[in-house]
PDB file with SEQRES, HELIX, SHEET and CRYST1 records, atoms N, CA, C and O in Angstrom:
SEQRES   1 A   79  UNK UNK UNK UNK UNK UNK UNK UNK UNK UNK UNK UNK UNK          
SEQRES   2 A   79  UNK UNK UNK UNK UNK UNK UNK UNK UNK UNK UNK UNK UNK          
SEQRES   3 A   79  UNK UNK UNK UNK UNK UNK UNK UNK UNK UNK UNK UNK UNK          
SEQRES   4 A   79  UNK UNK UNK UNK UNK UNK UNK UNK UNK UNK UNK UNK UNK          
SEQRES   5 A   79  UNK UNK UNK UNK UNK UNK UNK UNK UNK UNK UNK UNK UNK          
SEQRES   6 A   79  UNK UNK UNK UNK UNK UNK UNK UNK UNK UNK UNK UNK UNK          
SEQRES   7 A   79  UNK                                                          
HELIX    1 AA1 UNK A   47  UNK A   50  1                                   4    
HELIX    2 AA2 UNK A   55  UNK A   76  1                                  22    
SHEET    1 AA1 4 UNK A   2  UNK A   7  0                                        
SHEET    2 AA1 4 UNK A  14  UNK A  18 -1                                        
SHEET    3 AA1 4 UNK A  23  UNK A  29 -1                                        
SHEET    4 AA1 4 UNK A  32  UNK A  34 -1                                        
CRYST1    1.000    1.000    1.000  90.00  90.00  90.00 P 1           1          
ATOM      1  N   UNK A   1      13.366   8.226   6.744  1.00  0.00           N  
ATOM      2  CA  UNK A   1      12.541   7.093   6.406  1.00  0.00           C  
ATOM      3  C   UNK A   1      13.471   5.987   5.908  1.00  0.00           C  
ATOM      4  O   UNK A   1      14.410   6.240   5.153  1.00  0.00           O  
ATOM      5  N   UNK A   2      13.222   4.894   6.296  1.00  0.00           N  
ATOM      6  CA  UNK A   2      13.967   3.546   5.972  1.00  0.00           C  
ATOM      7  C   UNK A   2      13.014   2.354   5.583  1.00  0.00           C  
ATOM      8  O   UNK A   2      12.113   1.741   6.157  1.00  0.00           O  
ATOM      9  N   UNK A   3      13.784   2.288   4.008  1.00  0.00           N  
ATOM     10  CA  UNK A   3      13.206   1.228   3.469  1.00  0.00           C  
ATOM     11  C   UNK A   3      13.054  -0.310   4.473  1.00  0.00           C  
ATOM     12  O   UNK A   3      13.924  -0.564   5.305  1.00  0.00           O  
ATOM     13  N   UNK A   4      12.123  -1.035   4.308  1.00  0.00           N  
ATOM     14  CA  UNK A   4      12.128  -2.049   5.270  1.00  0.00           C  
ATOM     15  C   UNK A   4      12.562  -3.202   4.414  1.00  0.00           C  
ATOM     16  O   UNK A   4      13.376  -4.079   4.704  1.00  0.00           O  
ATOM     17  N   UNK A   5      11.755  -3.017   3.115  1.00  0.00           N  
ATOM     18  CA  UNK A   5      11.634  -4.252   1.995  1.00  0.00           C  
ATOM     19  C   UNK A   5      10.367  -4.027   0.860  1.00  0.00           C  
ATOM     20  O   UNK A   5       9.415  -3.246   0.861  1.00  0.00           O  
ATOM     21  N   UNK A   6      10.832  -5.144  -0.164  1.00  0.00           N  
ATOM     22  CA  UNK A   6       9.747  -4.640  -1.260  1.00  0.00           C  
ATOM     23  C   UNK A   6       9.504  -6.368  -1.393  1.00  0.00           C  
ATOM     24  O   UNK A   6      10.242  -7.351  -1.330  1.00  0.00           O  
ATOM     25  N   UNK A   7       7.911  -6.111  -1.633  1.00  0.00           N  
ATOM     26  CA  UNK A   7       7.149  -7.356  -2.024  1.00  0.00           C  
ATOM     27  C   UNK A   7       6.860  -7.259  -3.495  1.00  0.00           C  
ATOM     28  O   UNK A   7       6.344  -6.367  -4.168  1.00  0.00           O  
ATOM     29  N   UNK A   8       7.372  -8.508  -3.809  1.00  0.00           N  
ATOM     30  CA  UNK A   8       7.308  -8.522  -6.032  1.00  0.00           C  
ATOM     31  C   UNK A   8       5.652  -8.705  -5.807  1.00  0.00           C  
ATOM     32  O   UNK A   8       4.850  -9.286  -5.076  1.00  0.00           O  
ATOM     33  N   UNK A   9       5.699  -8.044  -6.642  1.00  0.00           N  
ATOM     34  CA  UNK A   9       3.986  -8.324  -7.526  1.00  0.00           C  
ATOM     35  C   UNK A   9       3.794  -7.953  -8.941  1.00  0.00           C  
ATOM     36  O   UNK A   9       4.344  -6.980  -9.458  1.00  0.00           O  
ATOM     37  N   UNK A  10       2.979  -8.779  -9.561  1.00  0.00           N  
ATOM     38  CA  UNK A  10       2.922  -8.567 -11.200  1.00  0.00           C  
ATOM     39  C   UNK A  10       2.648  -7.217 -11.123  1.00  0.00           C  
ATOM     40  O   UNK A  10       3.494  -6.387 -11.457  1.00  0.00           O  
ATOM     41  N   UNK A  11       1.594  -6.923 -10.734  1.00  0.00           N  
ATOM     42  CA  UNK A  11       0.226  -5.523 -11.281  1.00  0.00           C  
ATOM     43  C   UNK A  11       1.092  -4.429  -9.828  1.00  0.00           C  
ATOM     44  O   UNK A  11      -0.097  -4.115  -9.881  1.00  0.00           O  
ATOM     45  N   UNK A  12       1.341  -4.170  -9.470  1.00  0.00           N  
ATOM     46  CA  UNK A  12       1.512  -2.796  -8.410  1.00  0.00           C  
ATOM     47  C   UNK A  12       3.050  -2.952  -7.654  1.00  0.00           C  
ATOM     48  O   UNK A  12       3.856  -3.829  -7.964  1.00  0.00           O  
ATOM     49  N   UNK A  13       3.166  -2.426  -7.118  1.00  0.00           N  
ATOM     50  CA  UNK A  13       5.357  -2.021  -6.440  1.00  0.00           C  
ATOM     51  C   UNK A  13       4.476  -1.823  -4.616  1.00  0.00           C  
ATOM     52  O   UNK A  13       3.672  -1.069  -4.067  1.00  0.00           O  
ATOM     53  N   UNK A  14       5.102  -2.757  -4.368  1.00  0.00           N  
ATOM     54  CA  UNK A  14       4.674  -2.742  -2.749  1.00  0.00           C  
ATOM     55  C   UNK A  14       6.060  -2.738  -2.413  1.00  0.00           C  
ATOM     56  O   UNK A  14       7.013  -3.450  -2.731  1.00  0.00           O  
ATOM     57  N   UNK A  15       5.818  -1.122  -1.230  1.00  0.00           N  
ATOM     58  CA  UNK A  15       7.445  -0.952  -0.664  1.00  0.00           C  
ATOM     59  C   UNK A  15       6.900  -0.656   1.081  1.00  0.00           C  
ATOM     60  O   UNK A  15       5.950   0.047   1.425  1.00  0.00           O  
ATOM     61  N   UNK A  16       7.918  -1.504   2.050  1.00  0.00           N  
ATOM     62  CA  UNK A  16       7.809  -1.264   2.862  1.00  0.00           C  
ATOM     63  C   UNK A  16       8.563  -0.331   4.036  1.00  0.00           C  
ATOM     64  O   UNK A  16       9.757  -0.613   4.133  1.00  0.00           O  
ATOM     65  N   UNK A  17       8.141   0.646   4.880  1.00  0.00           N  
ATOM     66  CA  UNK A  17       9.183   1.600   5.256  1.00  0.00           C  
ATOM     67  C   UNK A  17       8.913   1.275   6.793  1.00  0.00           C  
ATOM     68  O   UNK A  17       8.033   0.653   7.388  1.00  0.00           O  
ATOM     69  N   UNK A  18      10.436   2.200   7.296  1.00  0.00           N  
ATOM     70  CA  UNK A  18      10.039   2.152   8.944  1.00  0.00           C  
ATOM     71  C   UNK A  18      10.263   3.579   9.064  1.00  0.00           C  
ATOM     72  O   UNK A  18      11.260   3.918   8.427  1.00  0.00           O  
ATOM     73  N   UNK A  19       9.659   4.562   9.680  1.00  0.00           N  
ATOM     74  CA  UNK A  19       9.592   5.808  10.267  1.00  0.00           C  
ATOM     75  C   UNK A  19       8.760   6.717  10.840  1.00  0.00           C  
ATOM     76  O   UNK A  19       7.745   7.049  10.228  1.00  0.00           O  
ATOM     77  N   UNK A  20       9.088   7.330  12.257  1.00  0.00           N  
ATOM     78  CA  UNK A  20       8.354   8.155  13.149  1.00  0.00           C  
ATOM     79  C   UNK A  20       7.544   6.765  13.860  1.00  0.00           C  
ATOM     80  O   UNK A  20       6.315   6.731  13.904  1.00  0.00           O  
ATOM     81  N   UNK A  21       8.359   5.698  14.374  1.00  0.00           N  
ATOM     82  CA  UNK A  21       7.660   4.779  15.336  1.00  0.00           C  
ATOM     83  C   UNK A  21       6.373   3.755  14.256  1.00  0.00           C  
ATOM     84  O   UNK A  21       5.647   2.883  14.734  1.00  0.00           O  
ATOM     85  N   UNK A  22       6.385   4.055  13.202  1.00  0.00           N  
ATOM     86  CA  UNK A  22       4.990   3.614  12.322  1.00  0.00           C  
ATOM     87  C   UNK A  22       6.255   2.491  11.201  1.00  0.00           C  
ATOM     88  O   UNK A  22       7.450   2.658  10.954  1.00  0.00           O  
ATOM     89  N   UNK A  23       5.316   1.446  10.789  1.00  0.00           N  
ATOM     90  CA  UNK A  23       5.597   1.347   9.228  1.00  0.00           C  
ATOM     91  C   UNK A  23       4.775   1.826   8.799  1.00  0.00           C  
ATOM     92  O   UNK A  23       3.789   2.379   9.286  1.00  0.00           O  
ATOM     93  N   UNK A  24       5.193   1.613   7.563  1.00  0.00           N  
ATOM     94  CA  UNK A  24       4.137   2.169   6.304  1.00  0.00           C  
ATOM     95  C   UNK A  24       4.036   1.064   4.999  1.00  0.00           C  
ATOM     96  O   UNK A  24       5.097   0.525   4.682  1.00  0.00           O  
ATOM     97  N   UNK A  25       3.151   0.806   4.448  1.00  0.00           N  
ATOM     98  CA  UNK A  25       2.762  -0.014   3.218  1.00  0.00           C  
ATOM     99  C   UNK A  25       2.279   0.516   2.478  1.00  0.00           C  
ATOM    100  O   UNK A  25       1.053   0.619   2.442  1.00  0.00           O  
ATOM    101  N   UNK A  26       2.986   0.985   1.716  1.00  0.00           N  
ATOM    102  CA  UNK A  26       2.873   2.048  -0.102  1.00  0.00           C  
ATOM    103  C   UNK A  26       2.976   0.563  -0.572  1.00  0.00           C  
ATOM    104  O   UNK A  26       3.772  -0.342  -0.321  1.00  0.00           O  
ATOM    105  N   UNK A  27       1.604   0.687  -1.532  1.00  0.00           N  
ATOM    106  CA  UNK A  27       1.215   0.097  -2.799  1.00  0.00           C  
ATOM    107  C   UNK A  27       1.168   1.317  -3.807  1.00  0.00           C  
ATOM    108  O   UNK A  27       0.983   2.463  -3.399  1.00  0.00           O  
ATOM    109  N   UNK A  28       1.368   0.970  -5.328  1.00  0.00           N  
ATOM    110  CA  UNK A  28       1.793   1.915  -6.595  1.00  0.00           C  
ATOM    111  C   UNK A  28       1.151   1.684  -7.743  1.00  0.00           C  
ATOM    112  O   UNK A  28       1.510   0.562  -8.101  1.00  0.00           O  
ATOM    113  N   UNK A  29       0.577   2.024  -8.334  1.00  0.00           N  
ATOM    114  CA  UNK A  29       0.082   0.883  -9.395  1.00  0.00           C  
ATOM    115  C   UNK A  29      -0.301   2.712 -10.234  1.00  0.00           C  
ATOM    116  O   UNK A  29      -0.943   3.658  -9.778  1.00  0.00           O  
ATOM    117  N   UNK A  30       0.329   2.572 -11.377  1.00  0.00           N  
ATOM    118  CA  UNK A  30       0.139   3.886 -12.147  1.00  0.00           C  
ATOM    119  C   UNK A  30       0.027   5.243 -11.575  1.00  0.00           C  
ATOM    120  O   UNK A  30       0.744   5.238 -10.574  1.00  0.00           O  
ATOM    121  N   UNK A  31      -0.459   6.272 -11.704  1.00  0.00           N  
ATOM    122  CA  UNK A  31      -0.070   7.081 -11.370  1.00  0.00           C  
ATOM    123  C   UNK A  31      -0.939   7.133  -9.646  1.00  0.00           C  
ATOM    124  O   UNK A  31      -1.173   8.172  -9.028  1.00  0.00           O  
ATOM    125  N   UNK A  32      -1.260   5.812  -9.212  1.00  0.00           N  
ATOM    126  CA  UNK A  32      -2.184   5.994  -7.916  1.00  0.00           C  
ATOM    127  C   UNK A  32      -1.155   5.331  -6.716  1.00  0.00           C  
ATOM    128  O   UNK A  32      -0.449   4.340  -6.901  1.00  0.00           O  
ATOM    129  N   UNK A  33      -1.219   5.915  -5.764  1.00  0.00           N  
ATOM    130  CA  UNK A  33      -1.074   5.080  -4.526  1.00  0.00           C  
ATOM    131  C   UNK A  33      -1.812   5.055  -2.873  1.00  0.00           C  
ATOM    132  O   UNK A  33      -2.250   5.960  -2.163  1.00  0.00           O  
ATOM    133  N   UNK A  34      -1.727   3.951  -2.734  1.00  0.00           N  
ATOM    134  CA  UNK A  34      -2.228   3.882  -1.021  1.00  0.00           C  
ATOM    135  C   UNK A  34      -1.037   3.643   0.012  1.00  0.00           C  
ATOM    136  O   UNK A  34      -0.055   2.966  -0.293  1.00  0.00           O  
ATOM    137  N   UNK A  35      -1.199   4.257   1.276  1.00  0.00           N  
ATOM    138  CA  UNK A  35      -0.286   4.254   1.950  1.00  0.00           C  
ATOM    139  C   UNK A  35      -1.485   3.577   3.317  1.00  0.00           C  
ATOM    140  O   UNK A  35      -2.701   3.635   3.497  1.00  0.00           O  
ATOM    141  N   UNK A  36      -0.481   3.053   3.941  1.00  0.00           N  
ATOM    142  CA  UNK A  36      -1.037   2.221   5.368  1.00  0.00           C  
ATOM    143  C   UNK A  36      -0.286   2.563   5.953  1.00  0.00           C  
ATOM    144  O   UNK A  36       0.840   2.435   5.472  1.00  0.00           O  
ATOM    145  N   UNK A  37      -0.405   3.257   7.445  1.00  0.00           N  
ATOM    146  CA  UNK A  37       0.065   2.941   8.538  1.00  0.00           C  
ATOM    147  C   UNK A  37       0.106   2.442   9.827  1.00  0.00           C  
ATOM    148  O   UNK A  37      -0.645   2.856  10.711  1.00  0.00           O  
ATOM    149  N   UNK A  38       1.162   1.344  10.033  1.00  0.00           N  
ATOM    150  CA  UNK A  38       1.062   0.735  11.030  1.00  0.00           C  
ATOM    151  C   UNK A  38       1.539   0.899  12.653  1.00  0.00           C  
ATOM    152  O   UNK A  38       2.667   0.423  12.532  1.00  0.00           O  
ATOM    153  N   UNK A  39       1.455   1.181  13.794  1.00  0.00           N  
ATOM    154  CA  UNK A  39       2.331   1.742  14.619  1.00  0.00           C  
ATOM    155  C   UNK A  39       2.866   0.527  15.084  1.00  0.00           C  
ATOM    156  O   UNK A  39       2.093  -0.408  15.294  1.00  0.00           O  
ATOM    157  N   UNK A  40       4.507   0.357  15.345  1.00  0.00           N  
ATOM    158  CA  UNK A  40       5.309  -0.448  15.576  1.00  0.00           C  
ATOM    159  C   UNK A  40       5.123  -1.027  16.505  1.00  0.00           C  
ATOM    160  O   UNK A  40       5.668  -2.128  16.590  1.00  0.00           O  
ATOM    161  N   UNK A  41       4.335  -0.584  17.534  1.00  0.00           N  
ATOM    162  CA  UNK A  41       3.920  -1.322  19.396  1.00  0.00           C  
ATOM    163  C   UNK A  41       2.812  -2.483  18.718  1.00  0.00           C  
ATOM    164  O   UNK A  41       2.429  -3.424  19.412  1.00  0.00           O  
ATOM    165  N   UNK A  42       2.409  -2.331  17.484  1.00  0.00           N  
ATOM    166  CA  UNK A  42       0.914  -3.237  17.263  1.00  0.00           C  
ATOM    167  C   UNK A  42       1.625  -4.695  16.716  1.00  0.00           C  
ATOM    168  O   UNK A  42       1.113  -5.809  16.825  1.00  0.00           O  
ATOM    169  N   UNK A  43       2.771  -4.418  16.180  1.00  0.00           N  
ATOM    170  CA  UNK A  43       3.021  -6.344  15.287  1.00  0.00           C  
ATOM    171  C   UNK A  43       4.731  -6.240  16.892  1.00  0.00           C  
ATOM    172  O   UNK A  43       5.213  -5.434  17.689  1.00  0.00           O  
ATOM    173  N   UNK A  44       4.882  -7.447  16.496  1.00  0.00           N  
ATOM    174  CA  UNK A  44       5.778  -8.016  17.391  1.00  0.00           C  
ATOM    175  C   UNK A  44       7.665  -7.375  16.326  1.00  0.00           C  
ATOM    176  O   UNK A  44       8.541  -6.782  16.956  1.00  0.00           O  
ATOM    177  N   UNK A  45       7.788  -7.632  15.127  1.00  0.00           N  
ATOM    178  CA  UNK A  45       8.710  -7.702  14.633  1.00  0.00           C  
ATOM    179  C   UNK A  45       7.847  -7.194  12.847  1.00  0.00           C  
ATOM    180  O   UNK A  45       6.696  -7.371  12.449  1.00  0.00           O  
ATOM    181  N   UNK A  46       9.081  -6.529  12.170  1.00  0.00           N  
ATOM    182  CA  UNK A  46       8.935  -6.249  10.602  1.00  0.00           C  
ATOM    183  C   UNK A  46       8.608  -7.325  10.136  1.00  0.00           C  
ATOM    184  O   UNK A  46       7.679  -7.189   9.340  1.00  0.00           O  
ATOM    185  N   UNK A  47       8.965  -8.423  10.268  1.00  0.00           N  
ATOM    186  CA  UNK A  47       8.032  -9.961   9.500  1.00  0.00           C  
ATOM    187  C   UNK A  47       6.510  -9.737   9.259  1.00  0.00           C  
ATOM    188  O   UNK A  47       5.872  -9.921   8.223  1.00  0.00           O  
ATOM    189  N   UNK A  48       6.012  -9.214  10.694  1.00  0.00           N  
ATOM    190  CA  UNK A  48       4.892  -9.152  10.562  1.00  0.00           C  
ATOM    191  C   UNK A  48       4.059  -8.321   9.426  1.00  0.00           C  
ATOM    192  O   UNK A  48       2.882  -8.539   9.139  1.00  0.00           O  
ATOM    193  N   UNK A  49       5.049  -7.144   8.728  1.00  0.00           N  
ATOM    194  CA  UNK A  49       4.248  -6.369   7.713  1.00  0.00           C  
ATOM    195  C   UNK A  49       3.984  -7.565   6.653  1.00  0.00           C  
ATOM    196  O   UNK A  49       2.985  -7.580   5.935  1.00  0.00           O  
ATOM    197  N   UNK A  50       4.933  -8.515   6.633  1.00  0.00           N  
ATOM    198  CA  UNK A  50       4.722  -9.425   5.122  1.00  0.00           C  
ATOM    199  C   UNK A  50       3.777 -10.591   5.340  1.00  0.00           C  
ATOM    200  O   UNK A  50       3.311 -11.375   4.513  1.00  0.00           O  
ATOM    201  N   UNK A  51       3.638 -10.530   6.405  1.00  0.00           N  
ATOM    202  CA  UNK A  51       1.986 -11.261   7.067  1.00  0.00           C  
ATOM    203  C   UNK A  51       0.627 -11.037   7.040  1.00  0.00           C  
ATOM    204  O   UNK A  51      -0.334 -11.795   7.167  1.00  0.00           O  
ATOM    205  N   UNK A  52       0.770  -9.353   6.773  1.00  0.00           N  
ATOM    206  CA  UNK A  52      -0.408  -8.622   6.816  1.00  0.00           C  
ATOM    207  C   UNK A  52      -0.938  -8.424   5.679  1.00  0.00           C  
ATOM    208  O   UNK A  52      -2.129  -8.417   5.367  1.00  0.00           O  
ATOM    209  N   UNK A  53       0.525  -8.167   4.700  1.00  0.00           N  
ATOM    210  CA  UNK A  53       0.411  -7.649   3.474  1.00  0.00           C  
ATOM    211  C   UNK A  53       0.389  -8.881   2.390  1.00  0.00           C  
ATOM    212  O   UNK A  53       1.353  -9.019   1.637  1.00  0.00           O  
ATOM    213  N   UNK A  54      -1.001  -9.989   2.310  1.00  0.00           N  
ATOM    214  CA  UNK A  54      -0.990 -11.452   1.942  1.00  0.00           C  
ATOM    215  C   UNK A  54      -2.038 -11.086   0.772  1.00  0.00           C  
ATOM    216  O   UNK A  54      -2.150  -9.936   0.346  1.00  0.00           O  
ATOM    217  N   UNK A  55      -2.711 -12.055   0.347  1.00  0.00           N  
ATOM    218  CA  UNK A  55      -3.245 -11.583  -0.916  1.00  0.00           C  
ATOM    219  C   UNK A  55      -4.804 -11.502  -0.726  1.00  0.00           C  
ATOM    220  O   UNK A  55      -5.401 -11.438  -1.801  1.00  0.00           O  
ATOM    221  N   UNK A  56      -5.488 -11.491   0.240  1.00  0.00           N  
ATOM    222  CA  UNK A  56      -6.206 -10.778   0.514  1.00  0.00           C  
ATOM    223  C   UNK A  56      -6.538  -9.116   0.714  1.00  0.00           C  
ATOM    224  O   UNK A  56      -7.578  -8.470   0.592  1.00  0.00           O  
ATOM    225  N   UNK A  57      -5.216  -8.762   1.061  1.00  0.00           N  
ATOM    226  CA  UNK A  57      -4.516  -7.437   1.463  1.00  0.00           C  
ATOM    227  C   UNK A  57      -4.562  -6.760   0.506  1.00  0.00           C  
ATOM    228  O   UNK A  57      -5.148  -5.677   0.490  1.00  0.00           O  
ATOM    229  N   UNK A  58      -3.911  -7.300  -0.551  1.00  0.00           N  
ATOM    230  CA  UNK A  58      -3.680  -7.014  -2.158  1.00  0.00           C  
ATOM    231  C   UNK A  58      -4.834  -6.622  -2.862  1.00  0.00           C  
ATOM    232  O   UNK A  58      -5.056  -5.535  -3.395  1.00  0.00           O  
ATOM    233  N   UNK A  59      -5.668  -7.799  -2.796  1.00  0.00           N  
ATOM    234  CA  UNK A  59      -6.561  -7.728  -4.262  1.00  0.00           C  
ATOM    235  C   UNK A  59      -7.351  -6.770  -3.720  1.00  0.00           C  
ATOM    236  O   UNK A  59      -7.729  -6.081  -4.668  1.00  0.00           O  
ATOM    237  N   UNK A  60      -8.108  -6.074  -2.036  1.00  0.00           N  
ATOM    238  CA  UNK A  60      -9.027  -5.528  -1.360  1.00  0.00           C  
ATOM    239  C   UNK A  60      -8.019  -4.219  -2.037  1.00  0.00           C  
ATOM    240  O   UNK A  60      -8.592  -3.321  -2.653  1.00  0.00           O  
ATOM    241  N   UNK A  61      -6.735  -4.193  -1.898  1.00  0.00           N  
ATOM    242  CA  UNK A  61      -6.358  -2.863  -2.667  1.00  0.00           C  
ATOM    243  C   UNK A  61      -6.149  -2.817  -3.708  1.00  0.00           C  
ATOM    244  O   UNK A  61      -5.722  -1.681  -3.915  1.00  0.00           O  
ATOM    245  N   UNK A  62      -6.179  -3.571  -4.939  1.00  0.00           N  
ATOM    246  CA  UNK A  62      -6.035  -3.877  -6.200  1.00  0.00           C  
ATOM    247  C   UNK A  62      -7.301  -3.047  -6.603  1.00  0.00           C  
ATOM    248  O   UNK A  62      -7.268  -2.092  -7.379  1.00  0.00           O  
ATOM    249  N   UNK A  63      -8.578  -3.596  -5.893  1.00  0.00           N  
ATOM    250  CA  UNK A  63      -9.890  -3.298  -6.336  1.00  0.00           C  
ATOM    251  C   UNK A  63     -10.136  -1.594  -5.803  1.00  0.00           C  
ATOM    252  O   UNK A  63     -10.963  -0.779  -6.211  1.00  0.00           O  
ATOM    253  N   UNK A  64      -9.487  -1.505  -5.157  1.00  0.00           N  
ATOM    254  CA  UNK A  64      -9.725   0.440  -3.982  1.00  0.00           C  
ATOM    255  C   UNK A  64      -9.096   1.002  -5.504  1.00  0.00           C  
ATOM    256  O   UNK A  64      -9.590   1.969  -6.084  1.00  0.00           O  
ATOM    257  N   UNK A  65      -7.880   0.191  -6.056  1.00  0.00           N  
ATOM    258  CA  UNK A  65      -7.115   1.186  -6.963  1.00  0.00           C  
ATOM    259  C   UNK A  65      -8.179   1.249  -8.053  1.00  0.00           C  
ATOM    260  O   UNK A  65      -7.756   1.920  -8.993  1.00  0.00           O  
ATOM    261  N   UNK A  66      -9.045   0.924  -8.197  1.00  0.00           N  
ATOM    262  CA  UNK A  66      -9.798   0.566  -9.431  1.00  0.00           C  
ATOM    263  C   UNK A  66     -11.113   1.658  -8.903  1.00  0.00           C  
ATOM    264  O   UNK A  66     -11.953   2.166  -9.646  1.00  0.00           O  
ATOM    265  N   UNK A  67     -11.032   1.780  -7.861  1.00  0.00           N  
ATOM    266  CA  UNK A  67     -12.458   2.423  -7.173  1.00  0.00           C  
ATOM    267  C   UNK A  67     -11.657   3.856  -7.283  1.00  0.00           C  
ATOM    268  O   UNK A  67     -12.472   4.777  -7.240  1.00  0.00           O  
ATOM    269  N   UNK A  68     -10.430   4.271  -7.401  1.00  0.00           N  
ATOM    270  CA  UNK A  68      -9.659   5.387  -6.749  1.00  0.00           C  
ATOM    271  C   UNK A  68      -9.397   5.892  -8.642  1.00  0.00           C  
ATOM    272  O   UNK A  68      -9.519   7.069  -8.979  1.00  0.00           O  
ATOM    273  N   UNK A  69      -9.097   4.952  -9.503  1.00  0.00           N  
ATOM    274  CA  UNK A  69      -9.252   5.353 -11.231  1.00  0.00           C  
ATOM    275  C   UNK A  69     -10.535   6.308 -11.677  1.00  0.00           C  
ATOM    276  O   UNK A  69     -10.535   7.432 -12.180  1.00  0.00           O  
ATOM    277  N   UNK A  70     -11.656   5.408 -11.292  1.00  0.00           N  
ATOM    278  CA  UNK A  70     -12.883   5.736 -11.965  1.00  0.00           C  
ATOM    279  C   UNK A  70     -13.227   7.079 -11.309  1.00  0.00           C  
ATOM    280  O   UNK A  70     -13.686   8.081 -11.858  1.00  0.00           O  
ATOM    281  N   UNK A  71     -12.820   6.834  -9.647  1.00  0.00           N  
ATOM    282  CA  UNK A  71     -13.244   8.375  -9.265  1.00  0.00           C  
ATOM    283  C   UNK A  71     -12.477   9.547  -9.577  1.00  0.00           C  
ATOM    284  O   UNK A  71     -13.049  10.600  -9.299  1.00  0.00           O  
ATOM    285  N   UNK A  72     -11.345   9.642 -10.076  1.00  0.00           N  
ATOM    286  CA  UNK A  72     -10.412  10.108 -11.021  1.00  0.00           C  
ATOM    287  C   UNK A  72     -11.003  10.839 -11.572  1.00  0.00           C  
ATOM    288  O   UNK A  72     -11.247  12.041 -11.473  1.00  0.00           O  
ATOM    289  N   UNK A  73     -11.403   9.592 -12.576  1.00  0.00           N  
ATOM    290  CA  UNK A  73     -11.677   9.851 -14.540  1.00  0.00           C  
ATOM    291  C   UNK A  73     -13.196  10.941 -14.653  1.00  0.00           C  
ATOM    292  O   UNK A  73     -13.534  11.836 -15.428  1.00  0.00           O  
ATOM    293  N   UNK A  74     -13.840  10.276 -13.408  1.00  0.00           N  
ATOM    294  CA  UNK A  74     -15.181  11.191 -13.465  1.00  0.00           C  
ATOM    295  C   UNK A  74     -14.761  12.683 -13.153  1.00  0.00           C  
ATOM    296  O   UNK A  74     -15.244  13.458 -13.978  1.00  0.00           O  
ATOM    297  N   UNK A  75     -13.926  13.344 -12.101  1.00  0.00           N  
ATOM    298  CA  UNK A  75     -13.680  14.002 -11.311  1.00  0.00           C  
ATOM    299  C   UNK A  75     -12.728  14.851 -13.078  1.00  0.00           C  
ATOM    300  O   UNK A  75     -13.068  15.801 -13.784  1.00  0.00           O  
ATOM    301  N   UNK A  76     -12.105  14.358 -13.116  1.00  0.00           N  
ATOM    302  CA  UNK A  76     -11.483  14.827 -14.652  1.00  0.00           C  
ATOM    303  C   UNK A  76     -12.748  15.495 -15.759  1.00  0.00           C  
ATOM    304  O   UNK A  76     -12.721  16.595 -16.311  1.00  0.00           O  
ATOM    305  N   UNK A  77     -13.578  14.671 -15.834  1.00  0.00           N  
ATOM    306  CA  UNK A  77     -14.580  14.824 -16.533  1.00  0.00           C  
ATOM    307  C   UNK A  77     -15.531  16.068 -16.083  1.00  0.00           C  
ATOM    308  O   UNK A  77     -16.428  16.595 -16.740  1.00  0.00           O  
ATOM    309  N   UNK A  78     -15.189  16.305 -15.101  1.00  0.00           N  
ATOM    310  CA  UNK A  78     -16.146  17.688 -14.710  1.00  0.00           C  
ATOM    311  C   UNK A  78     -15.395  18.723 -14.814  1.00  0.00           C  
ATOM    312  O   UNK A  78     -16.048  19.748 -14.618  1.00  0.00           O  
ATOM    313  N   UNK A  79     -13.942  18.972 -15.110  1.00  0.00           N  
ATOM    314  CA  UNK A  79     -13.274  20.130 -15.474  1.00  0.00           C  
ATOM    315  C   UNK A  79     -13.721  20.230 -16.716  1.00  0.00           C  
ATOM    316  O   UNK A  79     -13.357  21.164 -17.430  1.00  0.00           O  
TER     317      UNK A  79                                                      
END                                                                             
């Protein structure tokens, strides 16, 4: 796996990879993460992950991480 690049963000660690023909877009944000994969035949060039990954991209996963906490905390709560 090969790092592609990392996008700064206040709230979460967005790292981008290239491997097995796919990227991938790992977002991090506490002990949660989402992974995306993209297959390399679909964007023209790696630019394109930092095109995709705009702040619409973000906050729709900012808010999943918030949907992905609570279902957590409940899921905790029944042990």
């Amino acid at each position: 796996m090969r790092v592609v690049g990392e996008i700064p963000h206040e709230v979460c660690k967005i790292t981008l990879f290239a491997w097995n023909n796919r990227y991938l877009i790992k977002l991090e944000h506490g002990l949660l993460e989402q992974t995306y994969k993209v297959n390399q035949f679909d964007i023209t060039s790696e630019a394109d992950l930092y095109k995709i990954v705009d702040k619409s991209f973000i906050d729709d996963a900012l808010n999943r991480f918030g949907e992905m906490d609570k279902t957590l905390q409940l899921a905790l709560e029944r042990v």
